[in-house]
C-alpha positions in Angstrom: 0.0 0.0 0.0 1.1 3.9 0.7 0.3 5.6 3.4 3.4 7.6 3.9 5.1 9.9 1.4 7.5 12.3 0.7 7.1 15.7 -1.0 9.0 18.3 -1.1 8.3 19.5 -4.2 11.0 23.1 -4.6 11.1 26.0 -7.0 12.8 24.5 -9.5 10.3 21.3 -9.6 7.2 23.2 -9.6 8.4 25.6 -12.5 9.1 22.1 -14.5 5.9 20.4 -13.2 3.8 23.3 -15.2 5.9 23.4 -17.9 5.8 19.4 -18.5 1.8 19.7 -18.1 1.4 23.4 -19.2 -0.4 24.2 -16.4 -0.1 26.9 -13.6 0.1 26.6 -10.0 -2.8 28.2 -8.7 -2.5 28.3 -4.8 -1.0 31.6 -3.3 1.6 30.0 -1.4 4.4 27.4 -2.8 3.6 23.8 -1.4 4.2 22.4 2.3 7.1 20.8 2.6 6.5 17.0 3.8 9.7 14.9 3.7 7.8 12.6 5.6 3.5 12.7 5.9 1.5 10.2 6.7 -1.9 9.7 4.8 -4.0 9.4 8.2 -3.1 13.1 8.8 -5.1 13.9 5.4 -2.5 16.4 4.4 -2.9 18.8 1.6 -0.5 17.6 -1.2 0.2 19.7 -4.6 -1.9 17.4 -7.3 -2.5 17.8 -11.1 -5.9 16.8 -12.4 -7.5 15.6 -15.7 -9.6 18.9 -15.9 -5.6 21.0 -15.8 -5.5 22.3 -12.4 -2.6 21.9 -10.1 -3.5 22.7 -6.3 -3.5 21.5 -3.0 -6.0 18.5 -2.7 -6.4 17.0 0.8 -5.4 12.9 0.8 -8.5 10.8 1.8 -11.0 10.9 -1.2 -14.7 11.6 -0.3 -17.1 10.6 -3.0 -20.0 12.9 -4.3 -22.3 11.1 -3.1 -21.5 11.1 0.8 -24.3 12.5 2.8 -23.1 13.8 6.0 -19.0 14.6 7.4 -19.6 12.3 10.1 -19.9 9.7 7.3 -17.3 11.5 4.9 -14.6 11.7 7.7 -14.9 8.1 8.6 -14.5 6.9 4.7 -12.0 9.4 4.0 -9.5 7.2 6.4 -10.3 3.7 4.4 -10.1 5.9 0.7 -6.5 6.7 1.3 -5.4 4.4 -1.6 -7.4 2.8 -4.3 -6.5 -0.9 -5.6 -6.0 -0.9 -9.1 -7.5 -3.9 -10.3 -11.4 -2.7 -8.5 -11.1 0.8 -9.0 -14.2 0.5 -11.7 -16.2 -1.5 -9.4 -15.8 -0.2 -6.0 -18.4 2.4 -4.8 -15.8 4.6 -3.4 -14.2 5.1 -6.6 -16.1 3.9 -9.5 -18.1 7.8 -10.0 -14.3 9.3 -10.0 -13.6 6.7 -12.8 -16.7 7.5 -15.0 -16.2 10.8 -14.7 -12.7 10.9 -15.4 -11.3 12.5 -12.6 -7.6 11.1 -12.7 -4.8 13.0 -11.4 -1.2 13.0 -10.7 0.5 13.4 -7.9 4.4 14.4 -7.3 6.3 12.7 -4.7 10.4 12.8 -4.3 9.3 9.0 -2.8 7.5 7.0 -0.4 8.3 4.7 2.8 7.3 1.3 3.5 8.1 -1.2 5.8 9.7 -4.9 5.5 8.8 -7.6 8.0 11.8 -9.2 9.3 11.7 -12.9 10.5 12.6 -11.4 13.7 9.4 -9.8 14.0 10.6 -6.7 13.8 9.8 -4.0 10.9 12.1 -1.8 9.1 11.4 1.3 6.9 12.9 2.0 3.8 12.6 5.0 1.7 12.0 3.9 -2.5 12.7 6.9 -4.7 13.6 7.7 -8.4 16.8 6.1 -9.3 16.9 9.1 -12.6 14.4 11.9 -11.3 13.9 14.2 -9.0 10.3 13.0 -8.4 7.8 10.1 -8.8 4.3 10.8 -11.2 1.8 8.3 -9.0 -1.5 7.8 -10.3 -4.9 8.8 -8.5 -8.0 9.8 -8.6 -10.2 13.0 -7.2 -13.3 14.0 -6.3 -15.5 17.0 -5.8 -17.9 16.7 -2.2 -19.9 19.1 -0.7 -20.6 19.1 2.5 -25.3 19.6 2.8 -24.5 21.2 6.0 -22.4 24.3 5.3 -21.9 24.4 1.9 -18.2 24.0 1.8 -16.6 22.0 -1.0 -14.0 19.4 0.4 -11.5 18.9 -3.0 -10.0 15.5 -2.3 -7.8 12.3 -3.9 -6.8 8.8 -3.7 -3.3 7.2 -4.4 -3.9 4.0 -6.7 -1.8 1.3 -5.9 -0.6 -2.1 -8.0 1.0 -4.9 -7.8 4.7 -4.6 -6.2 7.6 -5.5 -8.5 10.3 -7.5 -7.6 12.0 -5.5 -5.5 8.9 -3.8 -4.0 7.5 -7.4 -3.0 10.8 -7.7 -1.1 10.7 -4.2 0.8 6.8 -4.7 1.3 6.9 -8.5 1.7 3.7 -8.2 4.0 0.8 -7.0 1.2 3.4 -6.7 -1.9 1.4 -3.6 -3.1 3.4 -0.3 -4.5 2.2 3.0 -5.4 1.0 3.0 -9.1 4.0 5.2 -10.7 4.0 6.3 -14.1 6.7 7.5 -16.2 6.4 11.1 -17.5 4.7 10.1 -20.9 2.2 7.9 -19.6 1.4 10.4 -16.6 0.3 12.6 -19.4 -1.9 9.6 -21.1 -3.4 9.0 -17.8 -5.0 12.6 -17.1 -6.3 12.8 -20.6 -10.0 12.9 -21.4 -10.0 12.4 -24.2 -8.7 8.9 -23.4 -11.4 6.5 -21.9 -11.1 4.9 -18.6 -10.7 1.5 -19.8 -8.3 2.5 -21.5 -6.2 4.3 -18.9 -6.5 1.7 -16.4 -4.3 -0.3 -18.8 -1.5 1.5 -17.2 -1.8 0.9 -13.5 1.0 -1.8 -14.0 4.2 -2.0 -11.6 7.1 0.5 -12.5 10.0 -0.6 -13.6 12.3 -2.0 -10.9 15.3 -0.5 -12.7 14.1 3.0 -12.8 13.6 3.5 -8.7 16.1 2.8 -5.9 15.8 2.6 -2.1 17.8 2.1 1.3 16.7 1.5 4.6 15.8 4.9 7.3 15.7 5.0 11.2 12.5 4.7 12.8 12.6 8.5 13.7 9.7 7.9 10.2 7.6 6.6 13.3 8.7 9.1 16.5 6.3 10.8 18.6 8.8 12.3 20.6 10.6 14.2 17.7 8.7 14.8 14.3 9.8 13.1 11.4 9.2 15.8 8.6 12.6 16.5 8.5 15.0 16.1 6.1 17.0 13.7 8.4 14.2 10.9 8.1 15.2 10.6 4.2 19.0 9.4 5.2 20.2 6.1 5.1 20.3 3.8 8.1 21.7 0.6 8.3 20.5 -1.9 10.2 22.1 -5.5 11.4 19.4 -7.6 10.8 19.3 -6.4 7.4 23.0 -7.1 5.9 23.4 -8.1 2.3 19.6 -8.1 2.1 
């Protein structure tokens, strides 16, 4: 799955962001920086959608048709990823896939954890072996909340399949993010191009193209915050020599 990220998205990377989609960020401030967030917090993360804007879009997607925010805050916590393979069928999802509402979202990487034989658990941090960022594949919706009005913009990360080295990192669900590379990122939040045939592309990224190393558990402290840029760094661990 992936429920913790990186992004730190900087000057530079937004600047080439809207040129690549020729699009324009439209929020007044630059974007937070998370170097490590976790999805339960329902963080506001910089997202391009299929309809061109790129803006702040808070993680934990809340369909349309969600009557009441003691119901849309308790879904929002199980929509923080999407499985691939029943995005077209589930509830949750399947008016965001009709309607076309993909989106992308950049992240410098995400964490997950491998379960040792020992019992214990060990984060690693997987990120672009080539680039400066990872184009992950979601989907967003529009709700509006019946009893003040407000409009809650929200979005899913889809996950896939892991690939080999993914179903040795996450050896517990063997699920990664669904990461595109540039070209198809740009397929994906086409409308003209018809679900079906977008959802050809939730397949898992090529091994050879991403990279990762193992990080202290400061990525799960509560007595020091991990969204810092320390939590990125490599940290080796016994238990895991010549893995």
């Amino acid at each position: 799955m992936c429920y913790t990220v990186s992004a730190v998205i900087k000057e530079e990377e937004l600047r080439s962001l809207e040129h690549e989609y020729v699009i324009q960020w439209q929020e007044s401030d630059p974007p937070v920086e998370f170097y490590s967030v976790s999805g339960f917090s329902h963080p506001n993360l910089p997202v391009i959608t299929s309809e061109g804007e790129f803006k702040n879009l808070r993680w934990g997607l809340i369909p349309s048709w969600v009557k009441d925010w003691e119901n849309a805050s308790k879904l929002r916590t199980q929509t923080l990823n999407a499985i691939g393979d029943t995005i077209d069928s589930k509830p949750s999802f399947r008016g965001a896939v009709k309607a076309n509402h993909t989106c992308i979202i950049p992240l410098n990487g995400f964490y997950e954890w491998h379960h040792h034989a020992n019992a214990d658990k060990f984060p690693h941090f997987i990120y672009p072996k080539n680039d400066a960022l990872f184009y992950v594949a979601g989907l967003h919706e529009v709700w509006k909340n019946p009893a003040i009005g407000d409009a809650y913009h929200t979005f899913t990360i889809i996950t896939t399949a892991a690939n080999e080295r993914m179903e040795w990192i996450h050896n517990s669900k063997k699920r990664m993010p669904a990461i595109l590379n540039l070209r198809d990122s740009k397929i994906w939040l086409d409308k003209e191009v018809s679900p079906k045939d977008k959802l050809s592309l939730l397949t898992p990224f090529d091994v050879n193209e991403m990279t990762d190393h193992p990080v202290s558990k400061l990525i799960t402290s509560r007595k020091e915050s991990p969204n810092q840029p320390k939590v990125r760094e490599r940290f080796d661990y016994t238990e895991l020599m010549g893995a």
